[in-house]
N, C-alpha and C positions, 0 to 999 in steps of 0.2 A: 242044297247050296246055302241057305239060308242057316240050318245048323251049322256046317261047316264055318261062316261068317261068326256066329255068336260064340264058336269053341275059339276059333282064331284069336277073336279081341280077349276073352275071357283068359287064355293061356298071355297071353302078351302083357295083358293088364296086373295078373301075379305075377308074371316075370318083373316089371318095373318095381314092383312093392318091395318085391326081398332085393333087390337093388338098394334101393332107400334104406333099408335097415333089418339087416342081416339075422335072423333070429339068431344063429350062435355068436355073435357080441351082443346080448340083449339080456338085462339080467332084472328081476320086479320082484321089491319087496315088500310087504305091508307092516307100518309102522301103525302102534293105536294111540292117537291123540286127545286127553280127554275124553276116553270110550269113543270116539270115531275113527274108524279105519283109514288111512291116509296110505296109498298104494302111490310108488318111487318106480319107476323105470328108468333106464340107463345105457342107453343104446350106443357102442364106442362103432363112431362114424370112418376114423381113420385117425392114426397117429404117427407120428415124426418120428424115425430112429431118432436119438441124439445117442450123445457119448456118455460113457457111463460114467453116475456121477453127478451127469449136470442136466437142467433141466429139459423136457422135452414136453410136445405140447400134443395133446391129445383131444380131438374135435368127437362131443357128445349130442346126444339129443334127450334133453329129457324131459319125462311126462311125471307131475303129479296129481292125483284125481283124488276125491273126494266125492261124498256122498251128494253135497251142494255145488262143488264147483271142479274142474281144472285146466290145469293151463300145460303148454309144453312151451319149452325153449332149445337153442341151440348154443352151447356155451365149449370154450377150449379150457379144459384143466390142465394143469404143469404140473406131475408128478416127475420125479427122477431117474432119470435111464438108466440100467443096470439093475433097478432096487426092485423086488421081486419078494412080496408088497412094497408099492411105495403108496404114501398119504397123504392127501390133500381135506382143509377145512373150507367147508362151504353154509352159508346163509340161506336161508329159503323161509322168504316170509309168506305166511300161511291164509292172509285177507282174502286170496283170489279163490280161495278153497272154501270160504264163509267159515275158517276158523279165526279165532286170535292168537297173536304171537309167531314169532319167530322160531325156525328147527335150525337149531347148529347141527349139524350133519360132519364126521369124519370119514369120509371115502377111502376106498381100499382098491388099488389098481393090482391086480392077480392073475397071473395067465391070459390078460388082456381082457378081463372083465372087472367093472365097477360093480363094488358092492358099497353096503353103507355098513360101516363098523361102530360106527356107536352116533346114538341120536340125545339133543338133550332142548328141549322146549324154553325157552324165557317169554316174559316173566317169570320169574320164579326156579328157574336152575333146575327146573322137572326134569331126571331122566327117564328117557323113553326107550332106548335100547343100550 
């Protein structure tokens, strides 16, 4: 009975996980920052038809790690409905990771998955992908 109990919670409790964030919208990449690995995750939560053309808003979760530090957030990107890639610029300051500087980051909305299409570091206008 007792098994029974612990397979129960155990199946229910991976049930809720992939709820939360669905491994096929879920896309990790590893950017190297100053020789440290800086790993981007991107989890598309759910998104708003709009009309093609104009903007639609697309609810994310996402995680960056580093070797000393990282953080996740929950953020909505407005890429373009219809546009099949559309692109969004995003900021992602690097302190919380115990790096320095900021990652300009160009997102790529694809078959309903974020990727990261080109990455470039400041100070100093470093590209990094």
């Amino acid at each position: 009975m007792q098994r029974l109990l612990v397979t129960a919670i155990l199946f229910f409790s991976l049930g809720t996980a992939a709820i939360a964030q669905p491994a096929g919208h879920c896309t990790r990449e590893t950017l190297t920052v100053r020789g440290t690995p800086v790993t981007a995750s991107y989890c598309v939560d759910s998104s708003a038809p709009g009309q093609s053309g104009h903007e639609t808003a697309v609810a994310v979760t996402e995680t960056y790690a580093a070797p000393h530090g990282s953080f996740t957030g929950n953020s909505t990107l407005h890429f373009i409905a219809g546009l099949d890639p559309s692109r969004v610029i995003e900021d992602v300051a690097l302190d919380r990771l115990g790096l320095t500087g900021t990652l300009h980051l160009t997102l790529v909305l694809r078959n309903g998955l974020i990727h990261i299409e080109s990455a470039m570091l400041t100070p100093g206008a470093i590209t990094i992908k």
